[in-house]
N, C-alpha and C positions, 0 to 999 in steps of 0.2 A: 266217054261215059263216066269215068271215073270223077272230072271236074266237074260236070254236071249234080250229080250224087250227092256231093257233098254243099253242089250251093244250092241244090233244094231242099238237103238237110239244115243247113246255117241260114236260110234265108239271104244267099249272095246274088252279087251280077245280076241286079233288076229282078230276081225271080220270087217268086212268096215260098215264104218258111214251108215245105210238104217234105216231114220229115219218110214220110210213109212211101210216098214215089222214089225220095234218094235214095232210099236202101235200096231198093230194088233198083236202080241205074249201077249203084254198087254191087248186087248181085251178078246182073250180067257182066258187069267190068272184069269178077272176079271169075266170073267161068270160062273167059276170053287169055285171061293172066298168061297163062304159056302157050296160049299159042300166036302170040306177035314175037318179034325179034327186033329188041331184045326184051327175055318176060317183065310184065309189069305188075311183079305181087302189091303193088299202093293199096289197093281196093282188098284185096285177103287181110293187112292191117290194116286199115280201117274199119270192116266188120267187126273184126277180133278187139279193140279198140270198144264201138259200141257197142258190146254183148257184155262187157266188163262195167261199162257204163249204165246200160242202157238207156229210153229212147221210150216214155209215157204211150202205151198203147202202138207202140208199131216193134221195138226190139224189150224183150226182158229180161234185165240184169241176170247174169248163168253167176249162181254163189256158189262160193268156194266149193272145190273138192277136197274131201277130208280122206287119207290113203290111211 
């Protein structure tokens, strides 16, 4: 789920650019993360990753927190 994710995100591996389906392959990857063996947080960075970036109409940019 997770390589999926991302080459629907990038546009990889034959598939067309839907950055809006990857996240959500990355969603489920990342609610899956502990409980395979052994965990696979990739997909929890990766989100965190494009929420910093974000991702034109499907993730948007989280700005700064000021404490």
């Amino acid at each position: 789920m997770h390589r999926l994710g991302l080459a629907e995100i990038n546009g990889e591996l034959g598939l067309t650019k839907r950055p809006k389906d990857g996240v959500q392959w990355l969603k489920r990857a990342a609610e899956l993360a502990d409980q395979v063996d052994p965990p696979q947080p990739q997909s929890l960075h990766e989100l965190s990753i494009l929420h910093e970036k974000g991702i034109d109409n499907v993730i948007f940019q989280v700005s700064s927190h000021h404490f």
